[in-house]
MOPAC internal coordinates of N, CA, C and O (Angstrom, degrees):
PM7 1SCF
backbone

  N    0.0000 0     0.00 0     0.00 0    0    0    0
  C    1.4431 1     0.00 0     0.00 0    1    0    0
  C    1.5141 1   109.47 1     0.00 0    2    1    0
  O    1.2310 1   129.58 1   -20.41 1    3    2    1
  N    1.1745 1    99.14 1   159.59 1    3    2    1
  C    1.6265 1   112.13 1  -165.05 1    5    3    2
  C    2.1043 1    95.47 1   -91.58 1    6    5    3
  O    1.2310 1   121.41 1   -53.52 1    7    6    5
  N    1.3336 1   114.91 1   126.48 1    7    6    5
  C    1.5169 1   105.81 1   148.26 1    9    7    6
  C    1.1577 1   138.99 1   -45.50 1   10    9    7
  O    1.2310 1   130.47 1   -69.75 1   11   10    9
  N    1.0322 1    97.40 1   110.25 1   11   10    9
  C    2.1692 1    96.21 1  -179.53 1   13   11   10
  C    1.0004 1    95.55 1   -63.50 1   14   13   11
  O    1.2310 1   123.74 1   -31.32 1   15   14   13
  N    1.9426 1   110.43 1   148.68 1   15   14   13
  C    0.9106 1   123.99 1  -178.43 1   17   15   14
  C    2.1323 1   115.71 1  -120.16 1   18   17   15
  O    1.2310 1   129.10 1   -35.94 1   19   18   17
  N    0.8617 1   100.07 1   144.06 1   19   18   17
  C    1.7130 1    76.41 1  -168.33 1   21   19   18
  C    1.6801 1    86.92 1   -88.44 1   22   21   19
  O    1.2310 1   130.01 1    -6.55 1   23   22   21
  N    1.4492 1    98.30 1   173.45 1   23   22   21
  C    1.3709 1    97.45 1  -147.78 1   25   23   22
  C    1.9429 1    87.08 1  -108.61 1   26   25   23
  O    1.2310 1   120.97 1    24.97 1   27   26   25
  N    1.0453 1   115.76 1  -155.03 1   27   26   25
  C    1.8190 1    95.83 1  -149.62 1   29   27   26
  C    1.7892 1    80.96 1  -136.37 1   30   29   27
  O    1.2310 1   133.41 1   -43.45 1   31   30   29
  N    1.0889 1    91.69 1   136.55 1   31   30   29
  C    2.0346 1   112.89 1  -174.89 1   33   31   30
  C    1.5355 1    94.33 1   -51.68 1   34   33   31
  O    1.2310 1   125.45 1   -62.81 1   35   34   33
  N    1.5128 1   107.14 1   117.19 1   35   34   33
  C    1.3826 1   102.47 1   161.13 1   37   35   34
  C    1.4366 1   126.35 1   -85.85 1   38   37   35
  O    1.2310 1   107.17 1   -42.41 1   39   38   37
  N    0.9960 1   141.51 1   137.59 1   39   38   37
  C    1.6544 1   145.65 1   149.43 1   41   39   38
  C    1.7554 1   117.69 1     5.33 1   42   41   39
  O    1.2310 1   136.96 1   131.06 1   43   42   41
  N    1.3987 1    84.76 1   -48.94 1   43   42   41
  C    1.8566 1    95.83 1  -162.89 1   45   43   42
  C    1.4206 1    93.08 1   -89.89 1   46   45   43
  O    1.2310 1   112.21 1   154.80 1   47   46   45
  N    1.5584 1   132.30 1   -25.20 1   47   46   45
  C    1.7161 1   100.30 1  -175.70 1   49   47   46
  C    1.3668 1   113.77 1   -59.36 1   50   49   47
  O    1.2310 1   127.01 1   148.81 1   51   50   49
  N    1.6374 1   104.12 1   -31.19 1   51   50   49
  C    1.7710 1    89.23 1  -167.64 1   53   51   50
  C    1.5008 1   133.95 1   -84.85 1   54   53   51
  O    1.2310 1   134.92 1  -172.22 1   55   54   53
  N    1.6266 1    88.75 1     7.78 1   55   54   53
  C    1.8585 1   112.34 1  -177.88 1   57   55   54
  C    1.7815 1    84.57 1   -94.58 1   58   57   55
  O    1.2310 1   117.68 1   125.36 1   59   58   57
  N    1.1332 1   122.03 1   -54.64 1   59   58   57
  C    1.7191 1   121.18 1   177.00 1   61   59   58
  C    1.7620 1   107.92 1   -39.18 1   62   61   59
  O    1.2310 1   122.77 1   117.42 1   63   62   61
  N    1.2101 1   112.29 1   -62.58 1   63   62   61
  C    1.3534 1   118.60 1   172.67 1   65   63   62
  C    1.3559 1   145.12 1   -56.75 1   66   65   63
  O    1.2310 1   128.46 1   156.71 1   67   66   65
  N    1.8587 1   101.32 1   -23.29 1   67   66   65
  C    1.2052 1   109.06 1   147.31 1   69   67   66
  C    1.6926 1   115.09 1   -84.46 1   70   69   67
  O    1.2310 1   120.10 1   149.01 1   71   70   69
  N    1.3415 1   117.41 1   -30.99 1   71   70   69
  C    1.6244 1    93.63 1   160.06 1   73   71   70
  C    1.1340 1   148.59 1   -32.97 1   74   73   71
  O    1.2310 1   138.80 1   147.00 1   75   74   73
  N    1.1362 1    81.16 1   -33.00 1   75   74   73
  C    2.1319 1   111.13 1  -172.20 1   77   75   74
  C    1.7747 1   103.69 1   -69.85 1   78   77   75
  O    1.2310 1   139.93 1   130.53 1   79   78   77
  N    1.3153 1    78.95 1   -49.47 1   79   78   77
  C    1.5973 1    92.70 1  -155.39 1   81   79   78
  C    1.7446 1   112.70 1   -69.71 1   82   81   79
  O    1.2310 1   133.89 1   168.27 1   83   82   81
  N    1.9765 1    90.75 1   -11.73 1   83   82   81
  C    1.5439 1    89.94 1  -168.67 1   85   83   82
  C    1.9110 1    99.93 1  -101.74 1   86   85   83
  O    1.2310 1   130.49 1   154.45 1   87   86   85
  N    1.4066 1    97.36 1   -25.55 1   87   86   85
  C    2.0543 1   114.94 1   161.05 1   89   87   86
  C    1.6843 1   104.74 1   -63.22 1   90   89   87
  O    1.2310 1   118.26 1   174.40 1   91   90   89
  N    1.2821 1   120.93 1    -5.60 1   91   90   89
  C    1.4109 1   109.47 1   165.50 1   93   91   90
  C    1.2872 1   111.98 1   -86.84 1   94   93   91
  O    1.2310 1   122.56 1   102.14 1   95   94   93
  N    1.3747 1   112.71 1   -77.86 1   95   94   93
  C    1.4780 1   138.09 1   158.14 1   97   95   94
  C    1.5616 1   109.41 1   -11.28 1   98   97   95
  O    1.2310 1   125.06 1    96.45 1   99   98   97
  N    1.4907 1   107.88 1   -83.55 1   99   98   97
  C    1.6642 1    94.49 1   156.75 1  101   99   98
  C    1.8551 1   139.39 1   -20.51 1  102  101   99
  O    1.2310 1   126.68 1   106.38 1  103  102  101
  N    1.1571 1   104.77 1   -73.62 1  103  102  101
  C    2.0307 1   116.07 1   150.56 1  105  103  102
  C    1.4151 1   107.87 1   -22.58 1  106  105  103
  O    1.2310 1   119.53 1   116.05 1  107  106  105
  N    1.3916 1   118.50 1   -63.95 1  107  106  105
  C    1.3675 1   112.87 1  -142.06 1  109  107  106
  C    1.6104 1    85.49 1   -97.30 1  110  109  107
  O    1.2310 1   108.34 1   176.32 1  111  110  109
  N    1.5173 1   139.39 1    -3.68 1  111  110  109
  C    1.2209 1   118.03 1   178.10 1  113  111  110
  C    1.3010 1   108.44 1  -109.41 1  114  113  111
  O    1.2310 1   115.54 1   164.79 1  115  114  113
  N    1.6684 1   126.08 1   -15.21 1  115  114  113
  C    1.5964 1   112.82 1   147.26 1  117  115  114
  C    1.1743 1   127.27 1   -64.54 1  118  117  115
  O    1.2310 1   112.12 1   150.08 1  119  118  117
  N    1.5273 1   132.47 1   -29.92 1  119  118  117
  C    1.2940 1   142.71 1  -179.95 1  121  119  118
  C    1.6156 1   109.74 1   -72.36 1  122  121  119
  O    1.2310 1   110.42 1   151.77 1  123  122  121
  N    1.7776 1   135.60 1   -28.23 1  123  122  121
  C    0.7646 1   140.49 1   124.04 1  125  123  122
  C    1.7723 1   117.08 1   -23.38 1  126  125  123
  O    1.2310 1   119.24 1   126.09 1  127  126  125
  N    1.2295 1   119.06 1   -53.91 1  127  126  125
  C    1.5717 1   109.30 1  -132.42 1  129  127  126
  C    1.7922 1    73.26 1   -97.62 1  130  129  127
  O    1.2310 1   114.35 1   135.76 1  131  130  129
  N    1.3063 1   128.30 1   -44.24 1  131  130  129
  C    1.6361 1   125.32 1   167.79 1  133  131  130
  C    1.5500 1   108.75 1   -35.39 1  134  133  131
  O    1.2310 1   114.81 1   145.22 1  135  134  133
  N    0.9352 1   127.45 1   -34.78 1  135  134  133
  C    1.6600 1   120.95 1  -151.70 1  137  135  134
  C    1.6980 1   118.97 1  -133.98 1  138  137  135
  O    1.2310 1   132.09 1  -173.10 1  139  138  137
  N    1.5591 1    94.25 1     6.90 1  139  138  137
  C    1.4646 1   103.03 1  -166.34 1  141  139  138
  C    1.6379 1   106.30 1   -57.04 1  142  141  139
  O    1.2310 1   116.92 1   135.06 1  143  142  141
  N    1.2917 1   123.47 1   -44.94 1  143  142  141
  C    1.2325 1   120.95 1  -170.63 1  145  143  142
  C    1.7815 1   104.38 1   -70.09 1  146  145  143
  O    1.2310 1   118.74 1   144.94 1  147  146  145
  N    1.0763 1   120.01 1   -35.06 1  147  146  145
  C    1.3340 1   105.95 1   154.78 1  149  147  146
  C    1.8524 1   133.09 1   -41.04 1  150  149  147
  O    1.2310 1   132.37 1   125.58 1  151  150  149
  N    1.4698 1    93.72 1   -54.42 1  151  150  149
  C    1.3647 1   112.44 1   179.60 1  153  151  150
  C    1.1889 1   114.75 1   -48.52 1  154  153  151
  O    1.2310 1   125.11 1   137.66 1  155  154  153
  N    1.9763 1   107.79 1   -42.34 1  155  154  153
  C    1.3507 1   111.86 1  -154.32 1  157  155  154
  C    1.7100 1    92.17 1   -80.01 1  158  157  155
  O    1.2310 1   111.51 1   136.37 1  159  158  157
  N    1.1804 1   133.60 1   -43.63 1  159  158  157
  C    1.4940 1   141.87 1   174.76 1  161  159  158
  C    1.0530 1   101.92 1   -21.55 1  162  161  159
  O    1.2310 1   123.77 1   108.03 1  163  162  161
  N    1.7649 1   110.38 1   -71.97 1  163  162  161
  C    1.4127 1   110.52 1  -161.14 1  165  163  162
  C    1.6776 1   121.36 1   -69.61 1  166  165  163
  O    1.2310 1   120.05 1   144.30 1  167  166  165
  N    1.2016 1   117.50 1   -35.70 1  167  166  165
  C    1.5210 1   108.45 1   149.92 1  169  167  166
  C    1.0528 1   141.58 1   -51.67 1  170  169  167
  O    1.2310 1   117.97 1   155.38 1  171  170  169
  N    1.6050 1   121.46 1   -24.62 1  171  170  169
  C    0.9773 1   122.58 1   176.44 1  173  171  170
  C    2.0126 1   117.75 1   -81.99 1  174  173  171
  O    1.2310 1   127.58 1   170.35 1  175  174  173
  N    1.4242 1   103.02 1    -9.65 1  175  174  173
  C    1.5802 1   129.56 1  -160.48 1  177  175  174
  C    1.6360 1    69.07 1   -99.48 1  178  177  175
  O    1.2310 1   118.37 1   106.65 1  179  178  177
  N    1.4059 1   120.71 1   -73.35 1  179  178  177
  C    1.5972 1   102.96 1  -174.07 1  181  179  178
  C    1.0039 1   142.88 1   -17.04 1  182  181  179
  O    1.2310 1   128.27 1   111.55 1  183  182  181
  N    1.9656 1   101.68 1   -68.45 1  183  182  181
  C    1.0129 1   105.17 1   142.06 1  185  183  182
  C    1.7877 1   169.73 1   -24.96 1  186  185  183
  O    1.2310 1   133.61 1   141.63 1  187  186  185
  N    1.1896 1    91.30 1   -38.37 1  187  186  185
  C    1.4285 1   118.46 1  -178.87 1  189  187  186
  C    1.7414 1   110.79 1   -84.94 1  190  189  187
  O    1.2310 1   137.80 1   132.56 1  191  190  189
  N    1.2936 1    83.12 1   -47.44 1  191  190  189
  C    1.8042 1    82.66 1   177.10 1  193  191  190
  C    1.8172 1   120.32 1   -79.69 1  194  193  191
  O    1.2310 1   126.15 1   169.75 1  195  194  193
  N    1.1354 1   105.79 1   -10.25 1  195  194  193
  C    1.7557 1   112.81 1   157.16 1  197  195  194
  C    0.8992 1   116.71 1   -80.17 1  198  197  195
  O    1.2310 1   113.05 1   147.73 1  199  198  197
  N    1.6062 1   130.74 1   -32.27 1  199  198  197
  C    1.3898 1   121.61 1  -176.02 1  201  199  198
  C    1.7120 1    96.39 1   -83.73 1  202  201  199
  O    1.2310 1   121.43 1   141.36 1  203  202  201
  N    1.2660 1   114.86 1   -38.64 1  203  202  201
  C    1.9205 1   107.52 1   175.37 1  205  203  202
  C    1.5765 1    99.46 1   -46.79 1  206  205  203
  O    1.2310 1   123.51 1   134.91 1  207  206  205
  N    1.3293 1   110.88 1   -45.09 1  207  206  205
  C    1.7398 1   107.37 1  -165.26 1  209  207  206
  C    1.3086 1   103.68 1   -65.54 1  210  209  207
  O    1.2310 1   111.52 1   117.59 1  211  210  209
  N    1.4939 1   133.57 1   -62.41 1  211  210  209
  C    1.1348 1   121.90 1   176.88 1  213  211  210
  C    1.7922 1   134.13 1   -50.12 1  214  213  211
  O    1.2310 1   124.90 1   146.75 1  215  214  213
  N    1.2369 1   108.19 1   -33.25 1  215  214  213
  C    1.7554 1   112.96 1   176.77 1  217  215  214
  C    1.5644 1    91.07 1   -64.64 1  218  217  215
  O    1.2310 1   114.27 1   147.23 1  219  218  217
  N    1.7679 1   128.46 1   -32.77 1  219  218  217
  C    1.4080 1   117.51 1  -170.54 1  221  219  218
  C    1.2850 1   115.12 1   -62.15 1  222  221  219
  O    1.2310 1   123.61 1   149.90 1  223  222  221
  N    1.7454 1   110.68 1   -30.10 1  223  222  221
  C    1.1346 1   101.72 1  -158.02 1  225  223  222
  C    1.4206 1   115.66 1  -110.19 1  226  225  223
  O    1.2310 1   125.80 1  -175.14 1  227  226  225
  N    1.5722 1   106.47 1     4.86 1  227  226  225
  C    1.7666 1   126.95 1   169.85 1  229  227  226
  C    1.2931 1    97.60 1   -85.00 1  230  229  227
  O    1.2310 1   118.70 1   133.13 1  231  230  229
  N    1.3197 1   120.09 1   -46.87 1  231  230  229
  C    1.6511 1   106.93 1  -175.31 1  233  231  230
  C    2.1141 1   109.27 1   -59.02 1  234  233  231
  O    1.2310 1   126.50 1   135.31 1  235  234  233
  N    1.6701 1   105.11 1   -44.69 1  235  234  233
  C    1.0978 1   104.46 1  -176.68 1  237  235  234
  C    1.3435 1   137.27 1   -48.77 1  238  237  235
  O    1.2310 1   131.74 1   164.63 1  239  238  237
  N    2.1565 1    94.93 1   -15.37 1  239  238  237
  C    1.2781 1    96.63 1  -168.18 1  241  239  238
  C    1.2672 1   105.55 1  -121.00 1  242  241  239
  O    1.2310 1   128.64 1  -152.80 1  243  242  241
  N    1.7914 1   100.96 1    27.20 1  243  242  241
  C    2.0423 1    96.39 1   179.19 1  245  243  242
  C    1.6109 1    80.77 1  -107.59 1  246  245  243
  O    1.2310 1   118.47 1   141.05 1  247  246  245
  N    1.5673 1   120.52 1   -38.95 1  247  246  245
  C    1.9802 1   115.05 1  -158.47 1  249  247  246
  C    1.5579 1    94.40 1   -52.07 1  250  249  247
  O    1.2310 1   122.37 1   -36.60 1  251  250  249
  N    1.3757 1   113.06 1   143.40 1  251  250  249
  C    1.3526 1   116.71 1   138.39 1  253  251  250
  C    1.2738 1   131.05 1   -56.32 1  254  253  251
  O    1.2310 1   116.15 1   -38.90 1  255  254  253
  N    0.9903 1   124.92 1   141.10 1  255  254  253
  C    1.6784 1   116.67 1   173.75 1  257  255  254
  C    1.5245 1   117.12 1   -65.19 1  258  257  255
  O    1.2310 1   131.36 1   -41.78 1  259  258  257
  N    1.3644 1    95.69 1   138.22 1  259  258  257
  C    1.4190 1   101.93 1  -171.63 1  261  259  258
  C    1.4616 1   112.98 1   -99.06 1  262  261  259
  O    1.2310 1   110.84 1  -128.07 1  263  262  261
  N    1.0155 1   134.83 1    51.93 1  263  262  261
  C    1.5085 1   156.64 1   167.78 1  265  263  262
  C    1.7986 1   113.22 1  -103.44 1  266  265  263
  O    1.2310 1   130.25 1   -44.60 1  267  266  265
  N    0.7533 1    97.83 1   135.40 1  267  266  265
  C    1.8167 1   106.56 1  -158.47 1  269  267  266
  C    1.6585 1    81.63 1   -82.70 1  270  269  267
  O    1.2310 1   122.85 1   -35.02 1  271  270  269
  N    1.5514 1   112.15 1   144.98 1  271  270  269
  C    1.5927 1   118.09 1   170.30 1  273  271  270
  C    1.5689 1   109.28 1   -46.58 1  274  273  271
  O    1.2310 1   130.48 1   -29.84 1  275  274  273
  N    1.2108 1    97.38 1   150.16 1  275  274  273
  C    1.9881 1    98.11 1   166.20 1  277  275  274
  C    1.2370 1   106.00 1   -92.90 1  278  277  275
  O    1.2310 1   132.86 1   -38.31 1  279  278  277
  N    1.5292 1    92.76 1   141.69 1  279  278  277
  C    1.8567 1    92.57 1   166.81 1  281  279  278
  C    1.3753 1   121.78 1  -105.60 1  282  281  279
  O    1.2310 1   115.83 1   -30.35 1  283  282  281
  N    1.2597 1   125.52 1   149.65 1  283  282  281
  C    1.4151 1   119.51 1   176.70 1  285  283  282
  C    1.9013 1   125.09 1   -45.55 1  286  285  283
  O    1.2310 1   108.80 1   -54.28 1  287  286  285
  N    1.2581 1   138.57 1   125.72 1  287  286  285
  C    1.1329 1   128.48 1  -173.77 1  289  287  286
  C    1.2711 1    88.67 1   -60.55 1  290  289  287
  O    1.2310 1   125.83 1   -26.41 1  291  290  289
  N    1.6162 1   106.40 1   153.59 1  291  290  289
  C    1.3392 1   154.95 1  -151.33 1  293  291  290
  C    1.8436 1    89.03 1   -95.22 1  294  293  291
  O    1.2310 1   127.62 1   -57.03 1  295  294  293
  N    1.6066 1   102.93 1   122.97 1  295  294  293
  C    1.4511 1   103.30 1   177.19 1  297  295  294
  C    1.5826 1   128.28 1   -74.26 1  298  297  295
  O    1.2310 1   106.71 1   -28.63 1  299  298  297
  N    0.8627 1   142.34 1   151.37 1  299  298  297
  C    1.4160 1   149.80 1  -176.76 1  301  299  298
  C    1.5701 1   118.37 1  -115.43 1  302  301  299
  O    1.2310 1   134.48 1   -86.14 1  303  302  301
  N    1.6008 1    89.60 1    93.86 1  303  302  301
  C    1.6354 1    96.44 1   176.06 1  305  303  302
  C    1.1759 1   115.39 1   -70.14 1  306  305  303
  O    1.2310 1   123.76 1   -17.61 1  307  306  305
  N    1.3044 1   110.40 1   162.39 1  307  306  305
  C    2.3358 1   114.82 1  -177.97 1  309  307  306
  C    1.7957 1    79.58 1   -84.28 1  310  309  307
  O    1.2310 1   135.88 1   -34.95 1  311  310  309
  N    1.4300 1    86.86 1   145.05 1  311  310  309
  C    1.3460 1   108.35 1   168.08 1  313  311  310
  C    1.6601 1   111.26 1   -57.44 1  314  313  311
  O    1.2310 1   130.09 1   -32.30 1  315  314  313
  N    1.3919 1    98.16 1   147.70 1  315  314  313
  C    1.7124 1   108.78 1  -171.99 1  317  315  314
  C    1.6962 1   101.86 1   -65.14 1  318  317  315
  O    1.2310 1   127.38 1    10.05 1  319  318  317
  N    1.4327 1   103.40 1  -169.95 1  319  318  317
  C    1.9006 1   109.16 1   140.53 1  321  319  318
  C    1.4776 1   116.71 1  -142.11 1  322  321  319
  O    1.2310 1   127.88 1    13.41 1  323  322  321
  N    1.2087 1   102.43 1  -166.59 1  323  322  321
  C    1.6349 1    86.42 1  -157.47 1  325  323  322
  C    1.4595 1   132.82 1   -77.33 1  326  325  323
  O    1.2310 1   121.70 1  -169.04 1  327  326  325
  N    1.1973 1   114.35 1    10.96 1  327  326  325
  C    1.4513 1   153.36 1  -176.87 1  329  327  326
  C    1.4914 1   108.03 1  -109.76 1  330  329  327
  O    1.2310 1   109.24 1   173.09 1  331  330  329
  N    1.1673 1   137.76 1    -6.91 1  331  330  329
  C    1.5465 1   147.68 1   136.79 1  333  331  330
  C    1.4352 1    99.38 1   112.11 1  334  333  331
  O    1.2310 1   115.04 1   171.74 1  335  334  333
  N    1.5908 1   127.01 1    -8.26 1  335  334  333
  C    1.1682 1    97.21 1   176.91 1  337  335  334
  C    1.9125 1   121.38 1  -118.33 1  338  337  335
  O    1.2310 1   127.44 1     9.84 1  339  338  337
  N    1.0221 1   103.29 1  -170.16 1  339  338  337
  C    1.5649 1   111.61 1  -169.57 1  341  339  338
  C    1.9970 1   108.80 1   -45.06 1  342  341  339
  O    1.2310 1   137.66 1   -60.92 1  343  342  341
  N    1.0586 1    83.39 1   119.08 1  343  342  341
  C    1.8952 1    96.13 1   175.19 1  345  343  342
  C    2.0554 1   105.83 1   -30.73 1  346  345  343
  O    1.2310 1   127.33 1   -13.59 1  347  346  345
  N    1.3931 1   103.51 1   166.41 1  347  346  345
  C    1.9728 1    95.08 1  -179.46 1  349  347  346
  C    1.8756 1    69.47 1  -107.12 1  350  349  347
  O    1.2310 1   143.09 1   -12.44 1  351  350  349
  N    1.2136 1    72.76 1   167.56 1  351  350  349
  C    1.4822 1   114.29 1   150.31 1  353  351  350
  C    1.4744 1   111.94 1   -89.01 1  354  353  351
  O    1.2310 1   126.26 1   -57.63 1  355  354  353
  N    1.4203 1   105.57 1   122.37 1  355  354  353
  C    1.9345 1   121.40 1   170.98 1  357  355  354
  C    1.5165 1   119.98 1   -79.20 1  358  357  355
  O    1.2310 1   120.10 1   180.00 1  359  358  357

């Protein structure tokens, strides 16, 4: 069998390939220029709702918390006897 040979870079693919590249570019800057006011909306909605998020979360972190302090549970003495003071040990 014969060695394949790869075949040798022609001239014209890379004028083809910038065709391509400029038939993309083209697409994506009419498809842009169709919808921009859409586009511009939604960035601007982007926008808007990060800056809501952030004032949420500067305010969140100046309020004090509004939860009343805890207090320690309440201790539990051993029951007396009838002579008022602390039970013996048996």
């Amino acid at each position: 069998m014969a060695p394949t040979q790869s075949k040798p870079v022609a001239l014209g693919s890379a004028a083809a390939r910038a065709r391509t590249i400029r038939g993309i570019i083209s697409q994506l800057t009419s498809m842009y220029l169709r919808n921009r006011t859409r586009i511009t909306q939604a960035v601007y909605i982007t926008l808007f709702v990060g800056l809501i998020s952030r004032i949420r979360n500067a305010l969140a972190d100046q309020k004090p918390s509004r939860k009343p302090p805890r207090r320690p549970p309440l201790r539990r003495y051993p029951k007396t006897t009838k002579t008022g003071g602390a039970p013996r040990a048996s």
